[in-house]
C-alpha positions as CSV (number, residue, x, y, z in Angstrom):
1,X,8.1,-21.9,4.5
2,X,8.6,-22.3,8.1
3,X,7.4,-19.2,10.8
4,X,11.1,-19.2,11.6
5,X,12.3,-19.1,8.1
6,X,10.4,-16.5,7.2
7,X,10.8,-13.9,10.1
8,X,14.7,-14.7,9.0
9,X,13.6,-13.4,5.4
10,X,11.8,-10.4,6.5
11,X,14.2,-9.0,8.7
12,X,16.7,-9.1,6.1
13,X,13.9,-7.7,3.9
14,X,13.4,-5.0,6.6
15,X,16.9,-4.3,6.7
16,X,17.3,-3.6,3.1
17,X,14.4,-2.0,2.8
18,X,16.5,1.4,4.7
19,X,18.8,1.2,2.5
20,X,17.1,1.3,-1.0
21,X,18.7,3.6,-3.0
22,X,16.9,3.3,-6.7
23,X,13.4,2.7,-8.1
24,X,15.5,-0.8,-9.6
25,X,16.1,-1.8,-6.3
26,X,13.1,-1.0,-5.1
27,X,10.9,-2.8,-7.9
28,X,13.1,-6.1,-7.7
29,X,12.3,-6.3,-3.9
30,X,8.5,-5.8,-4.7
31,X,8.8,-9.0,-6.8
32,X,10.6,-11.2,-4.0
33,X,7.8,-9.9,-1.6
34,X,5.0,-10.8,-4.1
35,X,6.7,-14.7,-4.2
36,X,7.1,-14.6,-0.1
37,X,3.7,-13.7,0.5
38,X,2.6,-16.2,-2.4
39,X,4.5,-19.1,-0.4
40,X,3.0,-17.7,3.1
41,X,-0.5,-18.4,1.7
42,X,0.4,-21.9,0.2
43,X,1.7,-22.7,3.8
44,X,-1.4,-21.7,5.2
45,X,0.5,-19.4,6.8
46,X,-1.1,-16.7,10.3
47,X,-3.2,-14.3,8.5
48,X,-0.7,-11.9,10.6
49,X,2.5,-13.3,9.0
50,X,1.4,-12.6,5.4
51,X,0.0,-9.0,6.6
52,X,3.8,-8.6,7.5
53,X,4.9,-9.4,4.2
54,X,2.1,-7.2,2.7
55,X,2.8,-4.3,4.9
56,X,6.9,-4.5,4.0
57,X,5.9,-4.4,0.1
58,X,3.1,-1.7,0.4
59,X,6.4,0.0,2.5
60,X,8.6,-1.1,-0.3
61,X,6.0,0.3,-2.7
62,X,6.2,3.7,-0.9
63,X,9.6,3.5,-0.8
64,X,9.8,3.5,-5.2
65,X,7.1,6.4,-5.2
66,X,9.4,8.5,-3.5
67,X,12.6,7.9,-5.1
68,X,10.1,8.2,-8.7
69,X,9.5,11.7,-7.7
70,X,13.2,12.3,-8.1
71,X,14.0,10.2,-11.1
72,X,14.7,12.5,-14.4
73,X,12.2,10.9,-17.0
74,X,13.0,11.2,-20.5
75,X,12.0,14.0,-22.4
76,X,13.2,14.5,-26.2
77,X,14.5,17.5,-27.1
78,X,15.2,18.9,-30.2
79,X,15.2,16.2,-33.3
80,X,14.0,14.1,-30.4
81,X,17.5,13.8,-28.5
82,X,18.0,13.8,-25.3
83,X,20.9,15.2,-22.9
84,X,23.8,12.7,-22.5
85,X,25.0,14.1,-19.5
86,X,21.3,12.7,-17.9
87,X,20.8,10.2,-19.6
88,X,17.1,9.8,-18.1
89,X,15.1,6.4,-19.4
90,X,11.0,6.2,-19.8
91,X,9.1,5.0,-17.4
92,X,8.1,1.9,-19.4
93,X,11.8,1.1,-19.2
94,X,12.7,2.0,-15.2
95,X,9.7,-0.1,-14.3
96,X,9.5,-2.6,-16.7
97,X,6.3,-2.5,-17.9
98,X,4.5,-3.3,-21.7
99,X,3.5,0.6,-22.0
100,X,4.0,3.5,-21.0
101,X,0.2,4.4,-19.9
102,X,0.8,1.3,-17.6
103,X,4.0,2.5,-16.4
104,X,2.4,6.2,-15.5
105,X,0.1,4.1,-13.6
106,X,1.9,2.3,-11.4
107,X,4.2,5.1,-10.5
108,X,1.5,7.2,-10.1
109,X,0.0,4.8,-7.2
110,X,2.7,4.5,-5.9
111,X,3.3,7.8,-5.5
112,X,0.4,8.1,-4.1
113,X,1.6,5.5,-1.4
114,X,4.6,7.8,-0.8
115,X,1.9,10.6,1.2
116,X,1.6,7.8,3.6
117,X,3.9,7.9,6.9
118,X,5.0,4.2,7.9
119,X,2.9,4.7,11.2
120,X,-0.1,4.9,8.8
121,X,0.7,2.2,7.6
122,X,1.2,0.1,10.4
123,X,-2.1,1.3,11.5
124,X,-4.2,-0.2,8.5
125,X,-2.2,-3.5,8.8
126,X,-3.0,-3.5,12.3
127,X,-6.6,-2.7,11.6
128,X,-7.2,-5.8,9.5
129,X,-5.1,-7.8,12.0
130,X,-7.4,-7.2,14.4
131,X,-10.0,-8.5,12.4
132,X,-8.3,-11.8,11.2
133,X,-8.2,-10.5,7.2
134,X,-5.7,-10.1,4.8
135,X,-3.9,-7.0,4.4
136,X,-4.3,-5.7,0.4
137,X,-2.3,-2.6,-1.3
138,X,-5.8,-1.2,-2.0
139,X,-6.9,-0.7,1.8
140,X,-3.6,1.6,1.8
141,X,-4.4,3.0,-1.5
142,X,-7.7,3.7,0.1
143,X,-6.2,5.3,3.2
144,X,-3.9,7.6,1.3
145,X,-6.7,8.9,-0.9
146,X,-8.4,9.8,2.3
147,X,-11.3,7.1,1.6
148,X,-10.5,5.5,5.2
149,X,-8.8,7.3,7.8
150,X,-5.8,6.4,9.2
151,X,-4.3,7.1,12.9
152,X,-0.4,8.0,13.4
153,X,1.2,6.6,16.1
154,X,1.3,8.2,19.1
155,X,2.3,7.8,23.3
156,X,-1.1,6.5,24.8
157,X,-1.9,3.5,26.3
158,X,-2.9,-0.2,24.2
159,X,-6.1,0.6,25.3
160,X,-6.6,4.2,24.1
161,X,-5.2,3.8,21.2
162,X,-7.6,0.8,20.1
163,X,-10.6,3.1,21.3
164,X,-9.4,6.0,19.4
165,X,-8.6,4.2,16.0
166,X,-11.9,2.2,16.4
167,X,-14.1,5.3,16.8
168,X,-12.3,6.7,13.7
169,X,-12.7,4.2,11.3
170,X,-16.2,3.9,12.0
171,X,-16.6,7.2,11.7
172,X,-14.8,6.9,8.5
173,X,-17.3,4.1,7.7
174,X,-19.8,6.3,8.4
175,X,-18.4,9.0,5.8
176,X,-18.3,6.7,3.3
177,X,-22.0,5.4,3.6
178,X,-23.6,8.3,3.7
179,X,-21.3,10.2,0.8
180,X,-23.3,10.9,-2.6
181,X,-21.8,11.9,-6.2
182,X,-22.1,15.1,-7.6
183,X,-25.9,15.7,-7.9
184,X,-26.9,13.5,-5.0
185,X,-27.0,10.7,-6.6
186,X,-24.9,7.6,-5.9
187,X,-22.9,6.3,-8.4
188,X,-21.6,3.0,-9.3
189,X,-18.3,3.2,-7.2
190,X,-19.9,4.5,-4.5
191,X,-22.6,1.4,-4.4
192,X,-19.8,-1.2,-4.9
193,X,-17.8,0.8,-1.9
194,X,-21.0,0.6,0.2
195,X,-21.2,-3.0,-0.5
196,X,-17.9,-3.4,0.9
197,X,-18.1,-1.7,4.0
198,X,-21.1,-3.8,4.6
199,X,-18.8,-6.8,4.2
200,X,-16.3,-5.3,5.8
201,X,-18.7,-4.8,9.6
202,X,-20.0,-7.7,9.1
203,X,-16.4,-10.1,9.0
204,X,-15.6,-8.0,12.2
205,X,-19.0,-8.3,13.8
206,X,-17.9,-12.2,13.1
207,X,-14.1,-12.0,14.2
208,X,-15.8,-10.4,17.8
């Protein structure tokens, strides 16, 4: 897949991406986006032309945990029927998945990328960017839970606004490396987190 082919593709991507109207839609464009940024990396693709790709399906994502917020979800009433004037469907069936515990998953975390503004968004991807990596849907799992910070846009100068996000990361780093479980102690998640952020500083120390 050619640079120019695939800026093509993602602008019509972009494009329907404002105009997604059910969680359907929204699940069938995840899929395309998943094969895009599958052929990006085969090409050897800019680390920044995949994180595009990435950042439209983590967008995408967001886009199906906010219309699943308003999707009725079928609930049996009596003698296990259900209204027909509704008509909702289960989870399992809307998003397609082998149970319904997976289902409740997935549209939990993407509901969870629905607290996310796209600015935020654009901020993470921008973040990795900088450092040469690949953008993943965990990093912006990780911002929305409020495990990394994340920077909205706003009017200041290139220069500022590298300075600014900088300092808060790290001091989001920081946070993270001092944190402790309940009781002080530090848990098995927490290690593995630490772990990261110490991979993390060190591929930018290596990117500078």
């Amino acid at each position: 897949m050619s640079n120019g082919s695939s800026l093509v593709i993602l602008t019509e991507v972009e494009k329907r991406l404002a105009s997604l109207e059910t969680v359907t839609e929204a699940t069938d464009m995840i899929a395309q986006l998943e094969a895009i940024r599958t052929l990006a990396q085969n090409a050897r693709m800019d680390v920044t032309d995949i994180n595009k790709v990435v950042a439209l399906s983590v967008r995408t994502k967001k886009r199906a945990g906010e219309l699943l917020r308003d999707t009725p979800k079928k609930k049996p009433g009596p003698a296990g029927k259900i209204s027909a004037s509704v008509a909702p469907i289960s989870l399992k069936e809307l998003l397609g998945t082998k149970t319904e515990d997976e289902a409740k998953h997935l549209s939990a975390r993407w509901q969870l990328l629905a607290t996310l503004t796209d600015a935020q968004i654009s901020a993470v991807a921008k973040l990795f960017n900088d450092n040469g990596l690949e953008l993943t849907t965990a990093a912006c799992y990780a911002a929305a839970r409020g495990d990394a910070p994340v920077t909205e846009a706003r009017e200041t100068t290139a220069v500022e606004d590298e300075a600014g996000a900088q300092k808060d990361f790290e001091r989001g780093l920081d946070k993270l490396v001092n944190a402790k479980d309940k009781g002080g102690k530090v848990g098995p998640k927490l290690a593995a987190a630490r772990q990261l952020v110490g991979l993390f500083r060190s591929a930018a120390k290596e990117a500078a």
